[in-house]
N, C-alpha and C positions, 0 to 999 in steps of 0.2 A: 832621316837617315834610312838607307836602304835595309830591306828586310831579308834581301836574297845575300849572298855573298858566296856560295858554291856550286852552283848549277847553273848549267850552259845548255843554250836552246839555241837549234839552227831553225831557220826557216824558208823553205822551200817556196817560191813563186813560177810557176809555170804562167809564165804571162800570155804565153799562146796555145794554153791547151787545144779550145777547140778548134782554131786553124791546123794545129800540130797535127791532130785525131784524121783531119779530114784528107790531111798532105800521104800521113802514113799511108791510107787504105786508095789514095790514090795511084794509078798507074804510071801515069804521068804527072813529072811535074809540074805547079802552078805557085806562083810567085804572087796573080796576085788576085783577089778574092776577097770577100767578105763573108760574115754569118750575122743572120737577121733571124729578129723573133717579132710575134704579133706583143707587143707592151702595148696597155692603155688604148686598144684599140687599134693600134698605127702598128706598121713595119722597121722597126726600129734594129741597127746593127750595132751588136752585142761582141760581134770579134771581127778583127781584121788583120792581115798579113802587113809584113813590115812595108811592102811594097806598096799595098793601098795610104798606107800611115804617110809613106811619102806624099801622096798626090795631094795629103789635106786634111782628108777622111778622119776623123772620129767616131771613139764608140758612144753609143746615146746617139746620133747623128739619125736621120729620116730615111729612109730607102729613098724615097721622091726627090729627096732634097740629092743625097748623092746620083742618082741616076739622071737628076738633070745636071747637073757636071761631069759625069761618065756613063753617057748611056748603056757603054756597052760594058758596063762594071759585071762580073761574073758574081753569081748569088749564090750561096750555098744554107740551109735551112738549120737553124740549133736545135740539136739532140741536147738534151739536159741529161736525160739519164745514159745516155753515152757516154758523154763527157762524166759523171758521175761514177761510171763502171772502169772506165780508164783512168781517173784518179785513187780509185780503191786498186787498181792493179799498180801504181806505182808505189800506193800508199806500202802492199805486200813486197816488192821486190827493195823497197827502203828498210824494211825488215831487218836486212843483210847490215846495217850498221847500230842499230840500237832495235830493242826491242820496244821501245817506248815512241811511237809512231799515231801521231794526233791529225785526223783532217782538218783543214781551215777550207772547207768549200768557199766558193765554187770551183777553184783554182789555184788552191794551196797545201800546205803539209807541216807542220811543228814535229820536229828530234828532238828527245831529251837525249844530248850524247855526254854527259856528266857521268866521267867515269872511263869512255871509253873511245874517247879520241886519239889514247896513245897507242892503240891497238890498228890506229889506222896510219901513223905518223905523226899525228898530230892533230889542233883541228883545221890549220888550213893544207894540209893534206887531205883531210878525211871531206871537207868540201871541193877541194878539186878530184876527187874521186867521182864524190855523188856528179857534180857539173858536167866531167866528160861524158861519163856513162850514159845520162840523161842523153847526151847532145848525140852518142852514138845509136841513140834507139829514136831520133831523130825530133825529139824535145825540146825548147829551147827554156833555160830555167836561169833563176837569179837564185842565189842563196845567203846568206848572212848566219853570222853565229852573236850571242849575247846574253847578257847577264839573265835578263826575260826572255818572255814570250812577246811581248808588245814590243819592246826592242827590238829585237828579232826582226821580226815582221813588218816595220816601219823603215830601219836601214834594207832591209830585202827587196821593198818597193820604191823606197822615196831617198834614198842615201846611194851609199855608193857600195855595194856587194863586197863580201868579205867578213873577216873576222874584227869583233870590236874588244878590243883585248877587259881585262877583267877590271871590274871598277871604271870602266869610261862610258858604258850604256848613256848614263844622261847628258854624258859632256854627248856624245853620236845622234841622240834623238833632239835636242831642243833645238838646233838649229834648222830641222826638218819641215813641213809644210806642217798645218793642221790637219790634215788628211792624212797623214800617218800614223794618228791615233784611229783609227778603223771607225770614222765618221761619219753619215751620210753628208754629198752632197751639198745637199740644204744646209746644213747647220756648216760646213765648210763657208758656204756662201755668204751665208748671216755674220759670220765671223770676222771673215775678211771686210767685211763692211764696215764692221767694230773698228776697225785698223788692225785686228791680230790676226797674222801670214804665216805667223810658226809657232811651234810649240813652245818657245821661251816665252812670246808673247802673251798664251795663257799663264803658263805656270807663273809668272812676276803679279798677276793680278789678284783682289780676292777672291776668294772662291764661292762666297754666295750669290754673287748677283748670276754668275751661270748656273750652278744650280737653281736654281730657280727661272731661269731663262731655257735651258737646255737639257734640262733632268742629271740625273745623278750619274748616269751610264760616261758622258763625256768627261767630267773629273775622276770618274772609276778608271777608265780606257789610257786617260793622263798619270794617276798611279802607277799602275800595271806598270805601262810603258816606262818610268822612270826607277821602278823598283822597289817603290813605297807602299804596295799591296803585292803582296803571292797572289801566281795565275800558273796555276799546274793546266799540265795538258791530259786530255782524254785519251788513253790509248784506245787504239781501234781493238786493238786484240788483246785476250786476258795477257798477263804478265805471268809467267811459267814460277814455279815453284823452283827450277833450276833446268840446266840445259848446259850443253856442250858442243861446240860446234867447231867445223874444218872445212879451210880454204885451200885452192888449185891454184897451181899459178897455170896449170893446163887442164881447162873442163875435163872430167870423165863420165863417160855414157854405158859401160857395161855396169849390167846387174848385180852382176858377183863384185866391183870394185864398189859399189855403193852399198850393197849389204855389208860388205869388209868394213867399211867407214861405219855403220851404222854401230856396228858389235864394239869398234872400236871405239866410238862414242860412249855406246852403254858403258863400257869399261870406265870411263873420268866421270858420267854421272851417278853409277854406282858407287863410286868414289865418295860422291859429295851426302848420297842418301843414307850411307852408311856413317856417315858423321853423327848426321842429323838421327838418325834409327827412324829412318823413314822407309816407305819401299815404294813406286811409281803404281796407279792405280787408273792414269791413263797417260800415254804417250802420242808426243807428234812428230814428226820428222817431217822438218820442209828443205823442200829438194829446188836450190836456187840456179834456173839456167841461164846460159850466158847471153840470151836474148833480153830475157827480164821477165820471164813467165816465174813462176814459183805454184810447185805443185806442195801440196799440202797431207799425208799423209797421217791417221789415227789410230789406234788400238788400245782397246780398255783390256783390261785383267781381273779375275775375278777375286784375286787377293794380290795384297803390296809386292812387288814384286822387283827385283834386288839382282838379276840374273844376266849379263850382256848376251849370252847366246840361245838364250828364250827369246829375248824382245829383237833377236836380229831371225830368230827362226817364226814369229808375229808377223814383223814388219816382210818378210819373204811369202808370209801364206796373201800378206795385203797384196802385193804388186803383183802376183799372179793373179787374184782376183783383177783388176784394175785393165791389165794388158796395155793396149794403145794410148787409154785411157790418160795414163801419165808417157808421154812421151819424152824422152829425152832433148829431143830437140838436136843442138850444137853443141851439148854435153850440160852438165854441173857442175860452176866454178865455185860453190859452196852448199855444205848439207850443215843443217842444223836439227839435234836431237835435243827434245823436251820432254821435262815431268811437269804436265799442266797440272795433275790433282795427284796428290802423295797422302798417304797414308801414316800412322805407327806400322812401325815393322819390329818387332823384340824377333831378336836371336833365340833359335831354337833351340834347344836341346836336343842335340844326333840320337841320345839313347842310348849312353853309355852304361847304363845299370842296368839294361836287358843282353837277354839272352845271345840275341846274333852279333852283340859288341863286347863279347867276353873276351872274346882275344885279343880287340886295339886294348880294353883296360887294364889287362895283364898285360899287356908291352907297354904301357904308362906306367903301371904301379913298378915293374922293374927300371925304367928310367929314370925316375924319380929314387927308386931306391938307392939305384947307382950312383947318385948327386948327394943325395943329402943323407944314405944310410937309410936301410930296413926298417930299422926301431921306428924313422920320425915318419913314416908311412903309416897312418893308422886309418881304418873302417870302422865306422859306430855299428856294434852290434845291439838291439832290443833285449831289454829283461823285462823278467816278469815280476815288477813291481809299480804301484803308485806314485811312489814315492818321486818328483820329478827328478833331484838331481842324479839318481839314480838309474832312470829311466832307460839308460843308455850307458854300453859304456866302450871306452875305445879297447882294440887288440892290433896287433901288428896286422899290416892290410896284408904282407905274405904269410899269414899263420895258416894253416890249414883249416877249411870248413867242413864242420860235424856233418853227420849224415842228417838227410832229413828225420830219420825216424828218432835222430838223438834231439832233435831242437826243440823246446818245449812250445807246444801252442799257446802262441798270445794272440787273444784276440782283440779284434778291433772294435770299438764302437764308436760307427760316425756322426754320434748324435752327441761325442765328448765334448769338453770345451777347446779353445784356440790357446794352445800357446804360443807365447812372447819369442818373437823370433833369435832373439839375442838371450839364454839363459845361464844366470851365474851359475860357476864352479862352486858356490858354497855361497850361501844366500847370507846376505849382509842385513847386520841390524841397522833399522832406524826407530826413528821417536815419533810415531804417529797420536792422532787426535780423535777419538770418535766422540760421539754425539750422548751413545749409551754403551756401556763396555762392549755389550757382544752386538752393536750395531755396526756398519760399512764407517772408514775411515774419510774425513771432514779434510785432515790437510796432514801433514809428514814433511819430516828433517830430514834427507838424505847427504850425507856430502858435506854436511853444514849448508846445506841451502835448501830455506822452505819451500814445500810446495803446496799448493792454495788448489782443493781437490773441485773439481766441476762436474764431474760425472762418475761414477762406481757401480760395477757389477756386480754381484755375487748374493751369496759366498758359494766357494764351489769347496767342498768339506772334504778333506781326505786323512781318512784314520791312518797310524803310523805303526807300522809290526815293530818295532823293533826300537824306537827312541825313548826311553823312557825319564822319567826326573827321579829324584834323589829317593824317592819312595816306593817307586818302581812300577809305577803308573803310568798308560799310556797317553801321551800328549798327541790332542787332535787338533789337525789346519784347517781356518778359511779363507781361504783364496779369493782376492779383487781383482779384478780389472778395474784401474782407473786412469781419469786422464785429467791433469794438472792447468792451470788458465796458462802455464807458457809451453802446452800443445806435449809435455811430455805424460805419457803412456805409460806405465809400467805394473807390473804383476805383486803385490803384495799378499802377505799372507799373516794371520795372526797365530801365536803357538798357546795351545790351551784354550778350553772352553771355563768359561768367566761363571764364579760359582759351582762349578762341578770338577774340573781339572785344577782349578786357581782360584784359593779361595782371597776371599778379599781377608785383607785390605791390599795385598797383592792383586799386580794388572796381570795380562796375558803380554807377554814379550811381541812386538812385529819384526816382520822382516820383508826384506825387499828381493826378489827369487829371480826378476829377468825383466825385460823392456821389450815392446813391440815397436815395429818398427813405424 
């Protein structure tokens, strides 16, 4: 049973790249030609126009062998890394429909367009798109769409071009040559010899004696192609962390209309970064013209950055820089903006408790007031005591504030301990367990629900002015930090010191004062 069942892979065959290459840069044109390399010693042709394919001509074929059937056969010599450099530029202006853009040298291309064929009309829309386009930049291509990659690639070459709807890859591929499993040659040859001419042939057979005859790669290549093994594609280019992009139905080539696009992009991908609390930490912008050039544009940031008319006032300091460098061309029928690398971005705080935002927070605390009433307006003022629930206490946030010289000095010491971010109104008993009375608590009942202690701090001791027991004694706290094996945190404290405040056979009372977060 197949392993794939939601992703769609086109595949691109430029089956005359390198005649194509040599037609473009030609002045004039030529119909018919070949291209030859030195293989194995000899002159052997590697590519040939439709018009030589008439006369006969094969590729693999001798230079000597065709020149004594067409003397006057026109030669032209194989660039490898040309054809290499023109395959990586179409590989970028395919961009434009997925970003997920795999090479199949020498003369090929794998799209994962999963996901985003409806954006094109469809997928045999979105392939009679890529076809024309190719054929208008004077290409000649074959394309197929399918469940694989192997699929793909087999009806692209050996089938009949087109879309192979979903769930029929294997009924499309088995009736196809063995040479559409991406086979050399030779083992084609040996095959055929066997009596098997197409892929049903193999696949009905068992499958050790070719492994063992023809290594493993050929029943892999036979997987693949039927859907019984995943075969992801290599993107050429990283895959962006997020992007936004805009299509022309009429190229535009001013500055000012492409930065306007740019800001306006930053705007949907700020959109997307601020979901996530990310911020861009470098950005691209490729600028797709209607030739099929794609210029590529970069800029880092030295923090996450969150802003459309920063990254459009970036992307403005770039293209100055650059000048001729990026040309326009016949315009840009699409701009595509990217966050290659994203950062955390946490929301600031503007600094509403200082000084120069006194007056947005008085026009807040009377809005607020005006909604829900004065009274439910409140500001935690500091007192001067240990005591934690006390620590603090609320006043109407419009009451008026004492002068400074009425405010008593408290001061700070930052070598205090951490309190628990969450602190009760009135600290709650529980039924804890220690080891030795005035030793750190082992485990506690809160809630009715035990907790099994794994780690404990303290004690942090704080004498009490004012609480006293029935004798008129002052009862002293020590404060734990601990934390529970189901990850809960929280601030305990015991009342009375054991033997001196509490004698036995009485315990010292706990209690539970607040939770960290």
């Amino acid at each position: 049973m197949s392993v794939l069942s939601s992703r769609r892979y086109l595949s691109v065959w430029l089956r005359r790249l390198s005649t194509d290459r040599i037609e473009r840069r030609s002045s004039e044109p030529v119909e018919t030609f070949v291209v030859v390399a030195s293989i194995q010693g000899a002159q052997r042709i590697t590519a040939l126009t439709d018009g030589v394919a008439r006369l006969g001509l094969k590729v693999g074929m001798g230079l000597a062998d065709a020149r004594a059937r067409y003397p006057k056969l026109p030669v032209a010599e194989a660039d490898l890394e040309a054809d290499r450099r023109l395959l990586e530029g179409i590989a970028d202006w395919c961009d434009r429909y997925t970003p997920l853009v795999g090479l199949d040298a020498p003369d090929g291309l794998f799209l994962d367009v999963t996901g985003c064929a409806h954006l094109f009309g469809g997928e045999a829309a979105l392939a009679r798109d890529l076809v024309t386009r190719l054929t208008q930049q004077g290409l000649c291509a074959r394309v197929a769409v399918a469940d694989t990659v192997g699929g793909a690639w087999a009806v692209a070459r050996y089938g009949k071009p087109g879309i192979v709807p979903r769930g029929e890859t294997k009924a499309a591929v088995l009736p196809l040559s063995i040479a559409a499993l991406r086979v050399d040659a030779e083992t084609v040859a040996d095959l055929k010899t066997s009596g098997l001419t197409c892929v049903a042939d193999l696949a009905a057979r068992p499958r050790a004696p070719f492994a063992a005859r023809f290594g493993k790669l050929l029943l892999l290549h036979l997987d693949q192609a039927l859907g019984d093994v995943e075969e992801p594609i290599t993107p050429r280019l990283p895959l962006p962390a997020a992007m936004a992009e805009q299509r022309f139905p009429d190229p535009i080539a001013r500055e000012a209309d492409v930065l306007g696009t740019i800001e306006h992009l930053g705007g949907q991908l700020v959109t997307v970064l601020d979901r996530r609390g990310e911020g861009g930490r470098l950005f691209q912008v490729a600028l797709f013209r209607a030739d099929g050039k794609v210029h590529r544009l970069e800029i880092g940031t030295g923090s996450p950055l969150r802003d459309p008319a920063r990254i459009r006032r970036l992307f403005e300091e770039r293209l100055a820089v650059l000048g001729d460098a990026c040309d326009p061309g016949f315009g840009y029928d699409m701009v595509r903006l990217s966050a290659l690398v994203t950062e955390r971005c946490d929301p600031a705080q503007t600094g509403l408790a200082g000084s120069d935002h006194a007056e947005e927070l008085a026009h807040l605390v009377d809005r607020f007031g005006a909604r829900f009433g004065l009274n439910r307006v409140t500001r935690l003022v500091p007192q001067d005591t240990h005591i934690p629930e006390y620590a603090v206490t609320a006043v109407p946030a419009h009451a008026p504030r004492p002068a400074a010289a009425a405010m008593p000095a408290i001061e700070q010491d930052s070598r205090s301990t951490v309190r628990p971010l969450r602190l009760f109104k009135r600290p709650e008993p529980i039924d804890a367990v220690a080891q030795v009375p005035d030793g750190p608590p082992i485990s506690f009942r809160w809630r009715h629900i035990r907790h099994q202690i794994v780690h404990a701090e303290g004690p942090e001791r704080i004498a009490l002015e004012w609480w006293h027991d029935g004798q008129g004694h002052q009862l002293t706290r020590d404060y734990f930090r601990v934390e529970s094996q189901a990850g809960v945190r929280a601030w305990l404290y015991r009342e009375g010191l054991y033997d001196r405040e509490v004698k036995p056979p009485n315990r010292p009372q706990w209690y539970l004062q607040g939770l960290f977060a």
